[in-house]
C-alpha positions in Angstrom: 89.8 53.8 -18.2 86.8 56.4 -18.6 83.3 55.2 -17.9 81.0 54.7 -20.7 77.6 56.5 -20.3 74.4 54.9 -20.0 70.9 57.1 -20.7 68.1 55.6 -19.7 64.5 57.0 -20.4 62.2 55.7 -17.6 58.1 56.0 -16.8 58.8 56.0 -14.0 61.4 56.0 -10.5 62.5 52.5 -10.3 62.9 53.3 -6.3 62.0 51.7 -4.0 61.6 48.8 -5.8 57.8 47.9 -4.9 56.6 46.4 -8.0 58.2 43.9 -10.8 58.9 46.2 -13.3 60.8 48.6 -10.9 62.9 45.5 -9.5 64.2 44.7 -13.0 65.1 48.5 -13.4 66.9 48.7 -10.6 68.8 45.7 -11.2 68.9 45.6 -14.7 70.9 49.7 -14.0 72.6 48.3 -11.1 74.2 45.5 -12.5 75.1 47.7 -15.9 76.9 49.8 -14.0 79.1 47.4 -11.8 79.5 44.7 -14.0 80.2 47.3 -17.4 81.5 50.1 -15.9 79.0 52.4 -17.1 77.6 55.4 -15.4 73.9 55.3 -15.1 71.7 59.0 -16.5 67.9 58.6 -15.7 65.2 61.0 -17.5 62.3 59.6 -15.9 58.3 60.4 -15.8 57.0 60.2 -12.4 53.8 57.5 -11.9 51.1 58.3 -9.4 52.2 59.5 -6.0 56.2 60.0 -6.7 57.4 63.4 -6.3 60.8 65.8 -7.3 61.3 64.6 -3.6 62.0 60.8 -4.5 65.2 62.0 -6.3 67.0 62.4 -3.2 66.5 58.7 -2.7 68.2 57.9 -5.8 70.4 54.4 -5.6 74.1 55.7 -5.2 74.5 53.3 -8.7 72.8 56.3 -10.4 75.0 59.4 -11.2 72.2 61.8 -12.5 68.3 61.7 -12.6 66.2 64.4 -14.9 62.7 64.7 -14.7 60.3 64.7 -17.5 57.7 67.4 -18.2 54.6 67.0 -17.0 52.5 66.2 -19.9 49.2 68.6 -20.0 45.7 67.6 -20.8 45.9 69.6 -24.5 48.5 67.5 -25.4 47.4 64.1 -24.3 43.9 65.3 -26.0 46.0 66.4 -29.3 48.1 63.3 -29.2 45.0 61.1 -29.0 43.0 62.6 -31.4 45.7 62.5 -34.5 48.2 60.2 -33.4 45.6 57.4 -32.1 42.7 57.9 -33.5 43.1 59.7 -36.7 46.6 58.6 -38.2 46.6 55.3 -36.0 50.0 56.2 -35.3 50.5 55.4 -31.8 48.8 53.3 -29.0 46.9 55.0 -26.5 50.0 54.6 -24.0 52.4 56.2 -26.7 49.8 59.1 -26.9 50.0 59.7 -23.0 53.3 59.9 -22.5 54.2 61.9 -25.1 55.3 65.9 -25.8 57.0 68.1 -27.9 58.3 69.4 -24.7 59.9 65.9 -23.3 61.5 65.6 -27.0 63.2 68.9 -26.6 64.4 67.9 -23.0 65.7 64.3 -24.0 67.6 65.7 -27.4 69.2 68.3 -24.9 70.2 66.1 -22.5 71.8 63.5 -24.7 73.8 65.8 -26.4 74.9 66.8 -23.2 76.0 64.0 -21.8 76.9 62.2 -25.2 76.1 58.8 -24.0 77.3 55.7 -25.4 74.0 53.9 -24.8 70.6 54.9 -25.4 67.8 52.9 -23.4 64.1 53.4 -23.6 61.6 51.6 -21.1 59.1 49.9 -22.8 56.6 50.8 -26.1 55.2 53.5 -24.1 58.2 55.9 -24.5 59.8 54.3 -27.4 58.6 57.0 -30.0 61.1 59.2 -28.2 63.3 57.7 -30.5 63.3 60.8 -33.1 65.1 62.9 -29.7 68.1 60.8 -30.2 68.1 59.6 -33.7 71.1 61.6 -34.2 73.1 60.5 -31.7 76.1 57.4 -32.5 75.0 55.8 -29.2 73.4 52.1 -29.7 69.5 52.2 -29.0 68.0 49.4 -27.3 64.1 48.9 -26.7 63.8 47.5 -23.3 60.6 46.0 -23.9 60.1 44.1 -20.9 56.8 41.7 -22.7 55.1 41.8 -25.5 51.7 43.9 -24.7 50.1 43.1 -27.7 49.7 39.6 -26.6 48.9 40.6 -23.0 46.0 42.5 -24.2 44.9 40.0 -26.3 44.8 37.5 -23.7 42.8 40.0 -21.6 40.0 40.5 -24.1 39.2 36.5 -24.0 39.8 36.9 -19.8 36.3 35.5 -18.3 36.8 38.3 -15.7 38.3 41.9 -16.9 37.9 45.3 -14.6 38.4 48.6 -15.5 41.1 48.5 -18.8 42.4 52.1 -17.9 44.3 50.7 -14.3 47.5 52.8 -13.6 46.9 55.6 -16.7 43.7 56.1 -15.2 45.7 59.2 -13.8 47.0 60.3 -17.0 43.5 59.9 -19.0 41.4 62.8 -19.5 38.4 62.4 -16.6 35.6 61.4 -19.5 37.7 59.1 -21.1 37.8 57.4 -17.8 33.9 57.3 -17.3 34.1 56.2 -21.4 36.0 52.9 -21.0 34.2 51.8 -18.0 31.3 50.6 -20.1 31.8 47.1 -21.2 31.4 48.1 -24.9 33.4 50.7 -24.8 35.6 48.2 -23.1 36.4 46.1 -25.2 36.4 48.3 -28.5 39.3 50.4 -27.0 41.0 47.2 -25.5 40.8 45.9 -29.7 42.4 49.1 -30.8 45.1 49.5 -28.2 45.9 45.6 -29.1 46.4 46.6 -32.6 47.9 49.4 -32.8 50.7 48.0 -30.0 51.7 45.1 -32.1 52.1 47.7 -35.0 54.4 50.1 -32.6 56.1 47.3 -31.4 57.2 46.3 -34.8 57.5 49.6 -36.1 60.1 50.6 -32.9 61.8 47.4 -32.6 62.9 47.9 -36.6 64.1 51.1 -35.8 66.2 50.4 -32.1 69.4 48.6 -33.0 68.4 46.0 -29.9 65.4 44.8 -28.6 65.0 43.2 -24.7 62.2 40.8 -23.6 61.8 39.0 -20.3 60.7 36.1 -21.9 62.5 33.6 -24.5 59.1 32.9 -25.5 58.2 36.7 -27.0 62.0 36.6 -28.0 61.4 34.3 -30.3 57.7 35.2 -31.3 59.7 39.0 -32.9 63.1 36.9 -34.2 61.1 35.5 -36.5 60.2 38.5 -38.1 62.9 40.7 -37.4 66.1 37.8 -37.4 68.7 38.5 -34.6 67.2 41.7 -33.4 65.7 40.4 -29.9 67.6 39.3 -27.1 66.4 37.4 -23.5 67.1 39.3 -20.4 65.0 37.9 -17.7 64.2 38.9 -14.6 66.4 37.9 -11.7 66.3 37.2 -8.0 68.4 38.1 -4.9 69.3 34.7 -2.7 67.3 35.2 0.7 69.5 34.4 3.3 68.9 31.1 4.7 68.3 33.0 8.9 65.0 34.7 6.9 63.6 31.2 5.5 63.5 30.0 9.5 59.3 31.0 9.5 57.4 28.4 10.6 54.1 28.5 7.9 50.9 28.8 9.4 48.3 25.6 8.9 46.2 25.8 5.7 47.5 29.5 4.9 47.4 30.5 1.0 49.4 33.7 -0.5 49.2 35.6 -2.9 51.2 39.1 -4.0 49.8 41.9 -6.6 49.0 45.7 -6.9 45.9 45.8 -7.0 45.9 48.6 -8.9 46.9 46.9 -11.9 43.5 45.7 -14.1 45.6 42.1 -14.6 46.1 41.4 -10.7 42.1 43.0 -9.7 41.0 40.2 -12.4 43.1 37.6 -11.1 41.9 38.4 -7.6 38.3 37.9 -8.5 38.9 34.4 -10.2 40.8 33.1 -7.4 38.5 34.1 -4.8 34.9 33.5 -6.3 35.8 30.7 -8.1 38.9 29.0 -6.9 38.7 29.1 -3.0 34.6 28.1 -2.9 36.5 24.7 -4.5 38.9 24.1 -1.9 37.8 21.8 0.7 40.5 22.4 3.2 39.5 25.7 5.7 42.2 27.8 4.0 42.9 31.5 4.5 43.9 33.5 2.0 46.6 36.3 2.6 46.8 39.0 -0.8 49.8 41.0 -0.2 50.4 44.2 -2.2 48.9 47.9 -2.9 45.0 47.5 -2.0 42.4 50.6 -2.7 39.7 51.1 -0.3 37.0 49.8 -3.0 38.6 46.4 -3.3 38.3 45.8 0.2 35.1 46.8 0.5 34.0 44.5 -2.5 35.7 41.4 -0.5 35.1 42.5 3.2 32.3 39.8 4.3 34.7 37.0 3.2 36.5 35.7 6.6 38.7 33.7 4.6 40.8 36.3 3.0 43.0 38.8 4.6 44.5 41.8 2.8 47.9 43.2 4.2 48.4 46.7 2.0 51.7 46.5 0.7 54.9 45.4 2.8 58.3 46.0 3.5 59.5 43.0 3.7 58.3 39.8 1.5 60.0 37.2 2.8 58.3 37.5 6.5 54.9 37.1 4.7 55.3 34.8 2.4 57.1 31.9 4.4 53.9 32.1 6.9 51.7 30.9 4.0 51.9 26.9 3.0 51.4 27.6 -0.8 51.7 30.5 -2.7 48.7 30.6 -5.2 49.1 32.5 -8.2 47.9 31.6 -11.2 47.4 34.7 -13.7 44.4 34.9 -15.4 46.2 37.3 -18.4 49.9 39.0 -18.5 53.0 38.1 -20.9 56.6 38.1 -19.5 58.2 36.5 -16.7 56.4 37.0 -13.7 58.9 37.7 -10.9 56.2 37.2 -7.8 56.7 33.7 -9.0 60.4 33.8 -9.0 60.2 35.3 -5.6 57.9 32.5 -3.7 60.0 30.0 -5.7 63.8 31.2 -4.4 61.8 31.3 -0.5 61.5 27.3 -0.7 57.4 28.2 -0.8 55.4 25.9 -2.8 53.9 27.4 -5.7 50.8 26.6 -7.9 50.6 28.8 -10.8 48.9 28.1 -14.6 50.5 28.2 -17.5 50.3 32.2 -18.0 52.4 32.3 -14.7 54.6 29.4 -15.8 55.4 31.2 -19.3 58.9 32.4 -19.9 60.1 30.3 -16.3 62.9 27.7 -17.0 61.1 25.1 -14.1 58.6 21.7 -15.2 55.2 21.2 -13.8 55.8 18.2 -10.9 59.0 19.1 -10.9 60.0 22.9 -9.3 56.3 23.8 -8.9 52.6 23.4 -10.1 50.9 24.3 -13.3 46.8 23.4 -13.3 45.0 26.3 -15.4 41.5 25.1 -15.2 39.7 26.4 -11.3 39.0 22.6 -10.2 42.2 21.3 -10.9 43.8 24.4 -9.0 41.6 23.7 -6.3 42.4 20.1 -6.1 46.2 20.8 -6.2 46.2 22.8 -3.8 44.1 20.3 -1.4 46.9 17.5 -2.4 49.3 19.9 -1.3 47.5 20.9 2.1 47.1 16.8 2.4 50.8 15.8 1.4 52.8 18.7 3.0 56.2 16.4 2.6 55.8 16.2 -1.4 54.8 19.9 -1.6 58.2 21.2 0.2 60.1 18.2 -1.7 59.2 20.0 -5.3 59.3 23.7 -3.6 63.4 23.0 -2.6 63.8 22.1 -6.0 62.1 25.0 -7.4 64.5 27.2 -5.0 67.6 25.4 -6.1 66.5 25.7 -9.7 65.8 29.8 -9.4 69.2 30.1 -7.4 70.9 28.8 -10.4 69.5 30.3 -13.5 67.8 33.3 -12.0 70.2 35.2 -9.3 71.1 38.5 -10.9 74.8 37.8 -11.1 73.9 35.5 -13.8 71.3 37.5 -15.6 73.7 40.8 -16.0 75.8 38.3 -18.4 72.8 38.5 -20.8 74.3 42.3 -21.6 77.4 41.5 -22.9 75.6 41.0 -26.6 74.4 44.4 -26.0 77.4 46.5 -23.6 80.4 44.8 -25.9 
C-alpha cells in the first residue's frame, strides 16, 4: 500500500531536539510516520544559529526538508506596517514570518508533492493557509498553546524582561530598542495579545483541525468553535532504569529553561530573588539550559546558584538535584521540563501554571504552591522529609509512564490521520 504524504510547515528545524517545542515536533513527525504510514515533507524557517548545514542531520523519519526564504527587512517593515498596524490583520509574529516569496514556494511545493496532509506549526505561520487553500489535503493548525492567554498572563507577571526574546533576531534593530521601554512594553505586549486571540480564531475556523497541548485550551476554543479542537499532548521517552542509578547531591535544587525565552528569564528572577532568600536549608541551585553571557553576569555574586549552559544529556543533571523547582511565573500548554523531571523519579514542585494541562494531583505525583513562601516552605519539608518526597516523586514517574510515553500519545492522531 502507497504511503500517504505528510507536509509540514515548520519555524524552525525540530533537530536536535534541544527545547520543548522541537521534542513534540520530532515526535509528533516521528510517530506519524511509523505509526500511519505517512512520509514526512518539512518546509521549514530556520531560528537563530541553524544553518542549510543542519539539513544533513535530518531524522532518517524525514523523506524531504525545503527551506524557507529568508524573509528581508522591507518586508517584515511592509508586513508590520499594513498587516499589524494599519489593517490589524495579523499579530506581530504573523508579520515576521511572512512573504510573498514563502507563499509562492509553499503553493509550489504542495502541488508537487500532492500531499494528503497539510500541517502548519503554530499561529505564526498559519496565514500560509491561502498557499494551499486549493489543495484536497486536510489542514490541521498545530497550535501547540493558546498565546493569547500566555501573553495575557505575562502582562499581570510581577517580573517581565524584554517581550521581543527569540524574534529579537527577526525585528528590525529600532523596534528592538522601541519595546525595551516599559511603556512601550506593555502597549505592544496588549496589541500582540489581541490581535493573537483574533488570528487564532480567525485560522482555527478556517483549518479543518485544530491541535493543543493542553485539554484545558482544548476546551477554552470548543466552545466556540464545537468539535474543531483536539488534545495532543506532549509525551515522554521512559529513561532506562541503569540512568536513574545517580545518587542526588544534599540540598541540591534544579531547574531547566532557555534562557533566551522572555517567560524562563522572568521565572529565573522570581525564583532566585524571591524564592531561594526564603528557603532556610543551604540549597544550591543548578539552572540548566541555553544561558547568554548577560544573564550570568546579572546573577554571578550569588554562590548559591550554578549555571550549566545547555546539556547533552538531561537525565545525568537532573537526578543529582533533590528537587526539581519549577514553577512558571507565565506560559500556557503542557510544560514538558515538568514531564521530564517527573518520568526521572525527581521530586518536583511546580505552581499551578506548571501544573496546567498535567493529568497528576498536588500531594499526590508532585507539588503545586504558587505563592514564594509556600514554595519556599515546600521545598524545606521536602529537604526535611526526603522519604515522603521520593514516595510522591515514584508516583509521579509511574503516572507520566502511563499517560505520557509517546506510544500512547501518537493514538491521539487517529481522529486526525483516519
Amino acid at each position: 500500500m502507497k504511503n500517504k504524504k505528510l507536509l509540514f510547515v515548520t519555524t524552525r528545524l525540530f533537530w536536535p531536539t534541544d527545547s520543548g517545542r522541537k521534542l513534540s515536533l520530532y515526535y509528533y513527525c516521528k510517530g506519524i510516520h511509523e505509526k500511519y504510514n505517512c512520509d514526512i515533507y518539512i518546509y521549514s524557517f530556520l531560528e537563530s544559529g541553524q544553518t542549510e548545514k543542519d539539513i544533513e542531520k535530518k531524522p532518517e523519519f524525514i523523506k524531504d526538508v525545503r527551506l524557507a526564504k529568508p524573509i528581508g527587512k522591507i518586508d517584515k517593515i511592509q508586513n508590520l506596517a499594513t498587516k499589524t498596524l494599519v489593517t490589524r490583520k495579523w499579530p506581530i509574529q504573523c508579520s515576521l514570518y511572512y512573504s510573498r516569496q514563502n507563499s509562492e514556494q509553499i503553493k509550489k511545493y504542495c502541488d508537487e508533492i500532492q500531499p494528503d496532509y497539510i500541517f502548519t506549526d503554530m499561529i505564526r505561520t498559519s496565514m500560509y493557509y491561502d498557499a494551499f487553500r486549493h489543495s484536497r489535503a486536510l489542514k490541521v493548525l498545530d497550535m501547540d498553546d493558546l498565546l493569547s492567554a500566555r501573553y495575557e498572563r505575562q502582562l499581570h507577571a510581577m517580573y517581565k524582561s524584554n517581550i521581543s526574546g527569540q524574534y529579537s533576531g527577526r525585528l528590525p534593530g529600532i523596534i528592538n530598542k522601541l519595546i525595551g521601554n516599559q511603556m512601550v512594553r506593555d502597549a505592544v505586549l496588549t496589541m500582540e495579545r489581541d490581535l493573537t486571540a483574533k488570528a487564532e480564531i480567525h485560522y482555527s475556523k478556517l483549518y479543518d483541525k485544530v491541535i493543543f497541548v493542553s485539554a484545558v485550551e482544548t476546551a477554552y476554543l470548543n466552545k466556540k468553535l464545537p468539535g474543531k479542537t483536539i488534545t495532543i499532548p506532549v509525551g515522554i521517552n521512559a529513561v532506562p532504569e541503569r540512568e536513574l542509578a545517580i545518587t542526588p547531591e544534599k540540598y541540591l535544587l534544579s531547574y531547566v529553561g532557555n534562557l533566551k525565552v522572555a517567560a524562563n528569564v522572568d521565572t529565573l528572577h522570581w525564583i532566585i530573588s524571591d524564592i531561594l532568600p526564603k528557603i532556610h536549608h543551604n540549597v544550591k541551585f543548578m539552572v540548566i539550559g541555553k544561558c547568554p553571557d548577560d544573564i550570568k553576569e546579572k546573577y554571578k555574586g550569588n554562590n548559591h546558584v550554578i549555571f550549566t549552559g545547555r546539556v547533552d544529556n538531561l537525565v545525568e543533571y537532573i537526578r543529582k538535584s533533590q528537587i526539581f523547582l519549577s514553577p512558571i511565573l507565565y506560559g500556557t500548554g503542557i510544560k514538558t521540563k515538568i514531564l521530564e523531571a517527573m518520568s526521572m523519579g525527581v521530586p518536583v514542585v511546580t505552581n499551578d501554571v506548571g501544573a496546567e494541562g498535567i493529568a497528576a494531583d498536588d500531594g499526590k505525583e508532585f507539588w503545586v504552591r504558587n505563592d514564594s513562601i509556600a514554595i519556599a516552605e515546600q521545598v524545606d519539608y521536602l529537604l526535611e522529609h526526603y522519604d515522603v518526597a521520593l514516595r510522591v516523586a515514584e508516583a509521579g514517574k509511574k503516572l507520566v509512564e502511563d499517560k505520557y510515553e509517546w506510544n500512547r500519545i501518537w493514538e491521539g492522531f487517529q481522529e486526525v490521520l483516519t
